[in-house]
N, C-alpha and C positions, 0 to 999 in steps of 0.2 A: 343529421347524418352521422353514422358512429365510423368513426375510423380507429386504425391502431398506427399510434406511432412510434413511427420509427428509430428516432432522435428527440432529444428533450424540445420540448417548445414552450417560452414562457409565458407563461398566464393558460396553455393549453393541460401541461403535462409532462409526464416523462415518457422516459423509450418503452416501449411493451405497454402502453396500457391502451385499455378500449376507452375511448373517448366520445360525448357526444355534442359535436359543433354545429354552426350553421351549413348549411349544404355552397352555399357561395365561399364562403371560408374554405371548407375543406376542397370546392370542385377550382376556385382560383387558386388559392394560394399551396396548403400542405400537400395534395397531390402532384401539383407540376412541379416543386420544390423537391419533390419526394424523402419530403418530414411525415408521409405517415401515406397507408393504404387502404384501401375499402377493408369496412369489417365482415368479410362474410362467415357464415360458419366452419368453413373449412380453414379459413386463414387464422382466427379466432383458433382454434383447436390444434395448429402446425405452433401456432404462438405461444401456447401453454404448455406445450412440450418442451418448445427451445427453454422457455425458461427454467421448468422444471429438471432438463441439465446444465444449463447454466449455476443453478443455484446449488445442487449437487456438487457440478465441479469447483466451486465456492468453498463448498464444506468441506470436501477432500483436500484443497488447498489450507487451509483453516487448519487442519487438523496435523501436517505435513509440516503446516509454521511451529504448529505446538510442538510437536518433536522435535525439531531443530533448536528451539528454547530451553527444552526440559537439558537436553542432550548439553548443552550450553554452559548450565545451573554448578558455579563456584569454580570455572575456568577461567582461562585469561589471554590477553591478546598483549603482545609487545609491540611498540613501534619505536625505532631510532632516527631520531631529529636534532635538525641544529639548533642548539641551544647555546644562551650566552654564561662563561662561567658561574654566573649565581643561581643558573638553573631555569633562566625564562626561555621559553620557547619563542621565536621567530614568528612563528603561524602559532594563532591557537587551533587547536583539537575539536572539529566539532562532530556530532554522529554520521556523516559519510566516512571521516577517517577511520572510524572505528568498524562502521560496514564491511570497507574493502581492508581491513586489517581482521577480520575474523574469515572474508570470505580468503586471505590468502593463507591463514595459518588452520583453520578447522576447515573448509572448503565448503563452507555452509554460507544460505545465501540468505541473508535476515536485511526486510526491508529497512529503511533509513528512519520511518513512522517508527518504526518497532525498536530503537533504541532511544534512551531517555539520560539525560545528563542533566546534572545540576545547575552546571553552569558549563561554557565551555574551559576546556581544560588549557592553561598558559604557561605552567609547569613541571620538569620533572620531577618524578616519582610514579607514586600506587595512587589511580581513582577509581572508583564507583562508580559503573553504569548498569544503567536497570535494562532489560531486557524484558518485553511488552508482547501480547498477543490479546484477542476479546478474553481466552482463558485459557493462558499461558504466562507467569512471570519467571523469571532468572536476573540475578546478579553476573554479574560480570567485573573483572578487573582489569582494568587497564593500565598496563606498566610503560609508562614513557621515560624512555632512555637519551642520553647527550650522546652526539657522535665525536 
């Protein structure tokens, strides 16, 4: 019996795809579960549409990240922390702090995937983080200051 599911199922598939299972399989379990729906041809063709914006609105996101990167490229983000007189930090720095430290000072909103550190950061001064998309890079600098 070919169904389309709904939700990933392991060893069947993932979500959106036409599958073809045992008919007890899918009339016991993925139906009444409702991990997945009869495949008729009209349901099959509602489903290749959904994706076909789905994947669209993907690309337009994609592309929205790339700008926010490019836009990004040899700027810099400050944050002021407590630090002990030799200049160690309390908390190390790791890429959320630097997320919500760009989304407060550019108001750009760069996933936490999408920043890349060395290590994380445990003292003050100037570091280096890279800034990531499929095809989009930027540097970035991060200035940590003692309060």
């Amino acid at each position: 019996m070919k169904v389309i599911l709904l939700r990933d199922v392991r060893g069947c598939g993932q979500a959106n795809m036409v599958v073809e299972v045992a008919q007890g399989y899918a009339v016991n379990f993925l139906l009444p579960h409702k991990y997945a729906i009869a495949a008729t041809e009209d349901k099959v063709k509602e489903m290749e549409a959904k994706k076909a914006q789905l994947d669209a609105a993907k690309a337009k996101e994609e592309e929205a990240l790339n700008q926010k990167i490019k836009s990004l490229e040899g700027k810099s983000v400050t944050l002021t922390l407590r630090a002990t007189e030799k200049g160690g930090l309390f908390k190390s720095i790791a890429e959320a702090d630097i997320a919500k430290a760009i989304r407060a000072e550019h108001s750009l909103e760069i996933p936490e995937s999408g920043i890349e550190l060395a290590e994380p950061i445990k003292v003050v001064g100037e570091h280096k983080a890279r800034l990531m998309s499929k095809s989009a890079k930027a540097a970035l600098t991060v200035v940590i200051k003692a309060q």
